[in-house]
N, C-alpha and C positions, 0 to 999 in steps of 0.2 A: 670343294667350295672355293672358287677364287675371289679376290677382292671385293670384285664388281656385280657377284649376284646379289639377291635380295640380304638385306643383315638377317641373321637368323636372333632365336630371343635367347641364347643364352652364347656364351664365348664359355670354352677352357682352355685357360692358360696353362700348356706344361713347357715350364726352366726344367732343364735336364743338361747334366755333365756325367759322362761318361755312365751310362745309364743302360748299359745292352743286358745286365743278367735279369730285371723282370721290366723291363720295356715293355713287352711286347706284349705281357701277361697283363699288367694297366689299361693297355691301349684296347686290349679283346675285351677285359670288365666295361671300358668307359663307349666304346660303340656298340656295347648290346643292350646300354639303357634304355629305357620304354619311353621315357622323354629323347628324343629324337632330332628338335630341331635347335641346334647346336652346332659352331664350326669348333675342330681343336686345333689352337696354335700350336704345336712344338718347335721352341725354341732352343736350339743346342748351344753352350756355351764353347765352343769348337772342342766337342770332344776328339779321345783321340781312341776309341776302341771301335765297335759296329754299331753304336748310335746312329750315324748316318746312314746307315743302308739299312735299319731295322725301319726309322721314321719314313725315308723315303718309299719303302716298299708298300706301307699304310697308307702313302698321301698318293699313292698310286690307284692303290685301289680304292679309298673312299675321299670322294669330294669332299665330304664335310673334314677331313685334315688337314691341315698347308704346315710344311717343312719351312725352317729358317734357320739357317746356319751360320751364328758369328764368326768374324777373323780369328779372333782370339779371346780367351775366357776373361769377359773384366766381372764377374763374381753375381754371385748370387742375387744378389740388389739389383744389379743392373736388369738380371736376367727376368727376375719376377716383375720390377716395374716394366719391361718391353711389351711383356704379354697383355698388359695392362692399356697401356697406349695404343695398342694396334688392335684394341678387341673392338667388335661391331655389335656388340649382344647389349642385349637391354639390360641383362644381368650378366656378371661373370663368376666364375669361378677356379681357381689354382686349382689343379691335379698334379701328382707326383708321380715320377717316373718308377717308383716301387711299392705304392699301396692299390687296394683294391676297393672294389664299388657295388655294393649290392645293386642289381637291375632296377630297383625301383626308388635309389638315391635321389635322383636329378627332379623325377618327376614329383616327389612330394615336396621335396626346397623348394619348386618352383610352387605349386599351388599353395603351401602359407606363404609364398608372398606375395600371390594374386591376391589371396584372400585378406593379409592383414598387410594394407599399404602403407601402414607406419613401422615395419619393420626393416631392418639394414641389412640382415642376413638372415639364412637360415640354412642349418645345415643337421646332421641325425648324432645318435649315441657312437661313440667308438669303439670299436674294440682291438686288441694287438693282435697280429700272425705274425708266426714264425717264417722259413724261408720256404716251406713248402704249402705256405697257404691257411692252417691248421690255426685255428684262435687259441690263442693262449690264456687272456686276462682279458677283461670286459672292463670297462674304467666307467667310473662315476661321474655323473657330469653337476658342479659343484656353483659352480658362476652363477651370479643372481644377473645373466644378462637379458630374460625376458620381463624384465620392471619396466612399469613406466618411469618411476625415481629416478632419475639421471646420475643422481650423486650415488645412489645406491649402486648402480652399473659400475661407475668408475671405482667405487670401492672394490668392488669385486675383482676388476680388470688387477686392481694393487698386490691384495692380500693374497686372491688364490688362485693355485697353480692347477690346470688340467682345463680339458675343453681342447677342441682343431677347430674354433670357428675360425681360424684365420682359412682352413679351406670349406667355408660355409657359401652357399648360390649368396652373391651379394648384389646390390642396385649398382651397376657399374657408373653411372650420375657420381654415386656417395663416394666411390673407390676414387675419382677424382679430383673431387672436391679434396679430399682429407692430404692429409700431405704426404708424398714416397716413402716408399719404402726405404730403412737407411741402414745405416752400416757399423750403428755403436751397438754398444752393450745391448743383451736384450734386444735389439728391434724390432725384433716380432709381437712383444709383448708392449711398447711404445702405439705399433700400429694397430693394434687391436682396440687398447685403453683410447683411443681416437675414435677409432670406428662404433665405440659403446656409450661414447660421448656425443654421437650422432643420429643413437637411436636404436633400439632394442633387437635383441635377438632372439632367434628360436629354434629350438631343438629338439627335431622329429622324435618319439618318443621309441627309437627300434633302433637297433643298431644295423647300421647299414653302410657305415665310414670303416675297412679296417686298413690300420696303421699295421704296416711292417715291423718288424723289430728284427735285425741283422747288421754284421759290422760295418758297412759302408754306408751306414744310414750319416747325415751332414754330424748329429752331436757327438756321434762317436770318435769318428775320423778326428774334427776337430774342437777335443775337450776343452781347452784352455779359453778364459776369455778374449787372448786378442788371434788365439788360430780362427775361434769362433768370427770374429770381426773380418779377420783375413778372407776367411770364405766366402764374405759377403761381400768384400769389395778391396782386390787385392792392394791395392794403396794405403791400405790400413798397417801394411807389416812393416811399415817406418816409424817408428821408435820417436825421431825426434821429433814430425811432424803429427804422431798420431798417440800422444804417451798415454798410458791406463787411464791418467785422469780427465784427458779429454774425452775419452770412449766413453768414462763412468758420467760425465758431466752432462754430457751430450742424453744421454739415457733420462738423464731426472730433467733438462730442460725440456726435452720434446715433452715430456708431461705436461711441463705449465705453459707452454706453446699451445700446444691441444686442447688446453679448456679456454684459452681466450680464442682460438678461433672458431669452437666450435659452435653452431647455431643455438643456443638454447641462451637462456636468462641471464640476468646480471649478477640475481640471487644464485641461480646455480652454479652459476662461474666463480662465485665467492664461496660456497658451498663444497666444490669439488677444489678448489685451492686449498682449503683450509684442511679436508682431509689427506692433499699430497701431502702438507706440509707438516699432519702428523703422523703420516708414512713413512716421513723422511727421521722424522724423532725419533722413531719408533725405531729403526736400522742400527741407529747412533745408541739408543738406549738399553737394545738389546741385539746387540751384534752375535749372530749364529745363530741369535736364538727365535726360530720360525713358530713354534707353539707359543713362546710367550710373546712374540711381535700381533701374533693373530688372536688372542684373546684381547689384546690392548686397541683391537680393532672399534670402530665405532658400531659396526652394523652385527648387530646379533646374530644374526646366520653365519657370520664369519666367524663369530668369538666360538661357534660350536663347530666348526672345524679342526681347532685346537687339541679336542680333546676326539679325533677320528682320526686311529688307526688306518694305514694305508690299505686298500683292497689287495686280498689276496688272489693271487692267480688262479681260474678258474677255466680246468681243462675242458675243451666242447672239440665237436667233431665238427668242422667245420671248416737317402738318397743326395746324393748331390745334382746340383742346379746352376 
């Protein structure tokens, strides 16, 4: 698919660096989906292994691929906003150069959101594989992000951890409106609490998303909060211009950035202030402490997560950017 044909209705974005050990195995899940009309960017951050001749080979044989190869890796932010800017889809969606896609992912994200036009994404259940594909653990999906409550969304977006709707079929309209992707602390979790501020999400009731788990996946590689920063936009690993508390700073203002520009009320906008702001008490008043930070939570769905045990791994037969 070159520039100039018809837009297709859906873009996926795949950021990939150095991404040749399951490339190829993504790319065979995400061209056998039964929804169809889709172009995929692959955008390489100048890797330096056989990324380019695995991507090449694919945009060879199917039109709906186009190769893009940068000079040089300016990090993961950059990478993920490119695919973004250059999509033609009426929806889009981020893909990874090492998870995989049940056949009938694409096409059910897309009809709830034909069906329910007040929705800003929609994407299915998760579950983990190992490196040869095999599920490991099925994960809970926990976010109260199909409310209409708005304050209730963003509560959730604060307090709990789990959900990929960051790679959920999204209104590519909202993906632009909202603000890039960035490069502090957290910001995928900034980008989300944004996007939930803009309106509700949904999630297909099957698992059909699975997440990788293998050691070159990006949290592994890098642990630390400024390697994590690093990754995302190499300018970060400057010390004086980039110290922890500007990464940390930066992290809790995109929050209150995010509800004054997001479209909803004045009441709601005072409504979701007032809970960051006891989000932020709540860190300070119990530092470490994640069970007693989430019972201190205002939204009762969240206060009973507190007392929920992590899901145990549940054996079934079945990256950088």
């Amino acid at each position: 698919m070159t520039p100039s044909s018809p837009a297709p209705r859906l873009t996926l974005g795949l950021p990939v660096y150095n991404g040749e050990r399951f490339l190829a195995e993504s790319l065979d899940a995400l061209l056998a989906q039964t929804f169809t009309d889709f172009e995929l960017i692959v955008s390489d951050n100048a890797s330096e292994d056989s990324t380019p001749e695995i991507a090449r080979a694919y945009a060879t044989r199917d039109p709906r691929v186009r190769y893009v190869r940068h000079p040089r890796n300016l990090g993961s932010a950059f990478n993920h906003n490119y695919v973004i800017a250059n999509a033609r889809g009426e929806f889009f969606k981020w893909v990874s150069d090492d998870d995989l896609y049940a056949p009938d992912l694409l096409r059910r994200c897309v009809e709830a959101l034909d069906t329910r036009p007040e929705l800003v994404g929609s994407h299915a259940w998760t579950a983990f594989i190992d490196t040869d594909g095999k599920i490991t653990h099925r994960l809970d999906y926990a976010l109260a992000s199909d409310v209409p409550d708005v304050s209730r969304r963003f509560r959730s977006a604060l307090y709990v951890q789990g959900g990929d709707d960051i790679y959920a079929v999204m209104r590519t309209a909202v993906l632009r409106r909202v603000q890039p992707c960035g490069s502090h602390h957290l910001a995928d979790r900034t980008f989300m609490a944004e996007l939930f501020l803009n309106g509700p999400f949904h999630n297909v009731p099957d698992y059909l998303y699975f997440r990788r788990d293998h050691p070159r996946r990006a949290d592994r590689v890098a642990p630390s909060l400024r390697r994590r920063c690093v990754h995302l936009d190499p300018r970060r690993a400057d010390r004086r211009r980039h110290p922890v508390v500007r990464l940390v700073a930066e992290y809790l203002g995109w929050y209150l950035v995010s509800i004054w520009r997001a479209p909803i009320s004045l009441t709601d906008r005072l409504r979701c202030t007032r809970d960051l702001v006891v989000w932020v008490l709540g860190h300070v008043r119990w530092p470490g402490g994640r069970r007693a930070h989430l019972r201190n939570s205002p939204d009762p769905a969240t206060v009973a997560l507190a007392g929920r045990p992590r899901p145990a791994p549940e054996p079934a037969g079945g990256g950088d950017s």
